[in-house]
C-alpha positions in Angstrom: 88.2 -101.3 -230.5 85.8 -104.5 -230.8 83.9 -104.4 -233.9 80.2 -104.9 -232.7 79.0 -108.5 -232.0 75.6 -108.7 -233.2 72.9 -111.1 -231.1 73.2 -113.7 -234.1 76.7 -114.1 -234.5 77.0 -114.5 -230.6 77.4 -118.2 -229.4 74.4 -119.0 -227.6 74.8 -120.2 -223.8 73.0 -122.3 -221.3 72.6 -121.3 -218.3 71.9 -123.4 -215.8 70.4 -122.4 -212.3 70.7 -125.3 -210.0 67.9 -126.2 -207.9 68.2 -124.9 -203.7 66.8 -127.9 -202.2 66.6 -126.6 -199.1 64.8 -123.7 -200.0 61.9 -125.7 -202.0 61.7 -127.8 -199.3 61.4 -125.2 -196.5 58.9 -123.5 -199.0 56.6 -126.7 -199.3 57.0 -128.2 -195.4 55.9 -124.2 -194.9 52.8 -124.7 -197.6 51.9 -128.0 -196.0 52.2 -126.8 -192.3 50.0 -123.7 -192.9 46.8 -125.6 -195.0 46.9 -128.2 -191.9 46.6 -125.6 -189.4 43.8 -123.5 -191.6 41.9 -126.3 -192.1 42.2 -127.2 -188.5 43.6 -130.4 -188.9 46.4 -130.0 -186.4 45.4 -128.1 -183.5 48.4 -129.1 -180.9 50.9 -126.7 -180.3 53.4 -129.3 -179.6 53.1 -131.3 -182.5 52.8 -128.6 -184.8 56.4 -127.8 -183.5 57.7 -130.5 -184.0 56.9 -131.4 -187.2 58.3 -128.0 -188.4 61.1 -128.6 -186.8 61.9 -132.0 -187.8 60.5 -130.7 -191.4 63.3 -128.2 -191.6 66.0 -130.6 -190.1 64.8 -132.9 -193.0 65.2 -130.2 -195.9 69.1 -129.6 -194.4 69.6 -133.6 -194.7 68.7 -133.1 -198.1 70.2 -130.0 -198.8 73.8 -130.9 -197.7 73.4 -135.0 -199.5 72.7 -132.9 -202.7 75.3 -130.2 -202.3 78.1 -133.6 -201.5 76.4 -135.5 -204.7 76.8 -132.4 -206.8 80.4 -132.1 -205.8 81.5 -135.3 -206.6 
């Protein structure tokens, strides 16, 4: 049997969580999008659309440049 470790004698370990980019992106084009179309700002349909959707194809750029950085 393993002789009890107690929490002192235990090395101590960082953990690291790495940071989803695309996720905190998404979360923040989302933020953005929905206080411009509460405060009226944007009103159009169309371009409301498209800048979610080029906001999103954005946050993949980003996501997959960090991913290839991290890697290397």
């Amino acid at each position: 049997m393993r002789p009890d470790v107690t929490h002192q004698q235990a090395p101590r370990q960082r953990l690291l969580h790495r940071t989803d980019w695309m996720a905190l992106l998404s979360g923040l084009l989302f933020v953005v999008v929905g206080i411009l179309l509460v405060t009226g700002v944007i009103d159009d349909f169309v371009l409301l659309l498209s800048l979610l959707i080029g906001g999103l194809g954005l946050a993949g750029v980003v996501a997959i440049v960090a991913r290839s950085i991290r890697r290397s």
